[in-house]
C-alpha positions as MATLAB code, in Angstrom:
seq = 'XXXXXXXXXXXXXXXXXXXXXXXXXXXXXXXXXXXXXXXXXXXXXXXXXXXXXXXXXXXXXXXXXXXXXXXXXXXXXXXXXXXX';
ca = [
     -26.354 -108.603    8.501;
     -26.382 -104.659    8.487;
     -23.941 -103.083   11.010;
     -25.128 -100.005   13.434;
     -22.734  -97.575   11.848;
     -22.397  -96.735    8.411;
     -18.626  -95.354    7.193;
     -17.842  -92.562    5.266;
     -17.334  -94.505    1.970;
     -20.574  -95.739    2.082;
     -22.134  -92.223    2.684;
     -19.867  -91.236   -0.245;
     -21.303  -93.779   -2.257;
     -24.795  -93.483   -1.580;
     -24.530  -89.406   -2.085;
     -22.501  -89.392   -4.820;
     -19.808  -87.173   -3.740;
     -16.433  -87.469   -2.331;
     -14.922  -88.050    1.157;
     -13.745  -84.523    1.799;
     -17.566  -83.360    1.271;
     -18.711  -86.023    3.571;
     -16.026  -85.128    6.205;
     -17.310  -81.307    5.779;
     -20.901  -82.474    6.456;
     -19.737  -84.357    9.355;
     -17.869  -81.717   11.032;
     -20.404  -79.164   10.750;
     -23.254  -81.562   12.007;
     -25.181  -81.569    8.957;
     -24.468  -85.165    8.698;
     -25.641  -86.731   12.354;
     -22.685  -87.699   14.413;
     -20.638  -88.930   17.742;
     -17.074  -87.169   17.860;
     -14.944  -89.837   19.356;
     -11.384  -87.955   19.706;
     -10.605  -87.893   15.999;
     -13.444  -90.574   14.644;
     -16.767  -89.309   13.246;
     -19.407  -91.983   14.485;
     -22.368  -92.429   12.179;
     -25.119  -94.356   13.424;
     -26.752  -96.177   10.420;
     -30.318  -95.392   12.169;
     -29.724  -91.848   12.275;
     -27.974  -91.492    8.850;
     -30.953  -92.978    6.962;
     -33.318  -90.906    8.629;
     -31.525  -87.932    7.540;
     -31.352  -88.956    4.109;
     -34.652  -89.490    3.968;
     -35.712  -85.901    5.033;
     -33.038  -84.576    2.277;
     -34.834  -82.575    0.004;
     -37.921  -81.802    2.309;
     -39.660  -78.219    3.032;
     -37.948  -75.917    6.014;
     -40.257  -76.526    9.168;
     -42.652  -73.470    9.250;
     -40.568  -72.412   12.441;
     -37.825  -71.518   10.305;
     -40.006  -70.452    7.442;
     -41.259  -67.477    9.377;
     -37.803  -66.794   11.089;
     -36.174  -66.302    7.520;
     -39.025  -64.233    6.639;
     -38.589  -62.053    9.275;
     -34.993  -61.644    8.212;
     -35.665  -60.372    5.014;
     -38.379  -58.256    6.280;
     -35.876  -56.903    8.609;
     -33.156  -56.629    6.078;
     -35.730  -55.064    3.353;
     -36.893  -52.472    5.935;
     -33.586  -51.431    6.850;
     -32.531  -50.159    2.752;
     -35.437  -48.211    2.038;
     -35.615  -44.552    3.335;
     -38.666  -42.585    3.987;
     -39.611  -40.137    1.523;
     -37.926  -36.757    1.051;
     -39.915  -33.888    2.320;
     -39.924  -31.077   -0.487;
];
């Protein structure tokens, strides 16, 4: 029988990287989580629907805001031309 939570050895295994990249993920909130006092909570649910969107395309929300963004940024270095 599966429990609710999955632990951060299993994440490590599953990802293929080590505990202090999991614990990163975790406390930035990449990873869904419950902070209880110094415990990371990891409900199993949660976890494997994250890893299942791994690897998907940005929602077009986010899409357009980074496009913006560079539109922004790429508007801001070039200079109107010189008048001779």
């Amino acid at each position: 029988m599966l429990r609710t939570t999955i632990t951060v050895p299993e994440i490590c295994e599953r990802l293929g990287i080590c505990e202090e990249s999991v614990y990163d993920m975790l406390r930035t909130r990449q990873i869904p989580n419950i902070r209880y006092g110094r415990r990371f909570i990891i409900s199993r649910a949660a976890y494997e629907r994250w890893e299942a969107s791994i690897g998907e395309t940005t929602p077009p929300a986010a899409a357009v805001k980074s496009t913006d963004a560079a539109i922004t940024a790429a508007s801001r270095n070039t200079r109107p031309p010189k008048a001779a």
